[in-house]
C-alpha positions as CSV (number, residue, x, y, z in Angstrom):
1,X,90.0,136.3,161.1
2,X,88.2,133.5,159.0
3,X,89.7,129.6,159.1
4,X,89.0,127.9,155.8
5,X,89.5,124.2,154.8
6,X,91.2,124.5,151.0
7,X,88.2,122.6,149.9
8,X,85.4,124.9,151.5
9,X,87.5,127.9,149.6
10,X,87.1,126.0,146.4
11,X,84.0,125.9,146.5
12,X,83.0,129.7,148.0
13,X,86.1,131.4,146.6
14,X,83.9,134.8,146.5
15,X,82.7,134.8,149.7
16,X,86.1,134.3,151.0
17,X,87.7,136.9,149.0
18,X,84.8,139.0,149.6
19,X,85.4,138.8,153.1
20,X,89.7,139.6,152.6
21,X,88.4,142.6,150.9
22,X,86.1,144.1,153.4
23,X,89.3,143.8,155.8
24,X,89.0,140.3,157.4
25,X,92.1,138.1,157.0
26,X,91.1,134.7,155.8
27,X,93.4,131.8,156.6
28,X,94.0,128.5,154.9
29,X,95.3,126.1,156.7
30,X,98.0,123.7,155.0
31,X,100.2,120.4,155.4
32,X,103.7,121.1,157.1
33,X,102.3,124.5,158.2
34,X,102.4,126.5,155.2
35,X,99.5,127.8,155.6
36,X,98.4,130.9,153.5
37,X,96.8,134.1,154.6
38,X,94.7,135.5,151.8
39,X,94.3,139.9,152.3
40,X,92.9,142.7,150.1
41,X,95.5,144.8,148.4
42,X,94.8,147.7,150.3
43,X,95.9,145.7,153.8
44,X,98.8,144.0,152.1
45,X,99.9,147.7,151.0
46,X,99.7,148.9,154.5
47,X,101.7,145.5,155.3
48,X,104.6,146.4,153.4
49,X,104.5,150.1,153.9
50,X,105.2,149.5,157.3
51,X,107.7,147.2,156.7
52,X,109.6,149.6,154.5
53,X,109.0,152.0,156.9
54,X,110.8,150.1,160.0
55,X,113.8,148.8,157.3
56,X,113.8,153.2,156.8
57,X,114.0,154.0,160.8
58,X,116.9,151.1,161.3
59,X,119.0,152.8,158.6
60,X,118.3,156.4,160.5
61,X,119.2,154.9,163.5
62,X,122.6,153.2,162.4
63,X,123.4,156.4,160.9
64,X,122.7,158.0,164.1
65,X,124.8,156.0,165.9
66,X,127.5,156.3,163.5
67,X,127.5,160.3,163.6
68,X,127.5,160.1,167.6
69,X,130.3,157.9,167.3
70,X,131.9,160.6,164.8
71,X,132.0,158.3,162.1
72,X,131.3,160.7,159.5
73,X,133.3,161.7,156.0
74,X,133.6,165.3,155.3
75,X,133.7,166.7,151.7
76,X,133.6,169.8,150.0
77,X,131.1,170.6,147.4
78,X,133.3,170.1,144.7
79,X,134.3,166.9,146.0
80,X,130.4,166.2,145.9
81,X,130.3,167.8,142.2
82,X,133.4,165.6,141.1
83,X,131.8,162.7,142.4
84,X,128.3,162.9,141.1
85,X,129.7,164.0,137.5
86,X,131.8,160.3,137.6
């Protein structure tokens, strides 16, 4: 992980993203601490597979839960067949 001053980015903007694409997170600090993180695509892909991918195993779980529970709805196929031709 890299610390930059907006400035020094400025002025070195491809050695910076450079380094964010050879897998080091660069970080630029900002006022009110909104500071930005600059990534490759690759590890910002990985970032938000893995988020979708925890959103994916909380909606397995709640489902889970909900068929222990017996919380479930039972239909036929031509219930199924009614429904999907609607």
């Amino acid at each position: 992980m890299t610390i930059v001053k907006q400035m020094e980015l400025r002025s070195n903007i491809k050695k910076y993203f450079d380094l964010a694409f050879g897998g080091e997170a660069v970080i630029v600090p900002r006022k009110e601490n909104k500071n930005v993180v600059i990534l490759s695509e690759r590890e910002y892909k990985e970032l938000e597979k893995a988020r979708n991918n925890m959103a994916y195993l909380a909606m397995l779980d709640e489902s889970d839960r909900q068929l222990k529970e017996g919380r479930v709805v039972v239909k036929t196929m031509e219930e199924l067949e009614a429904m999907a031709a609607e």
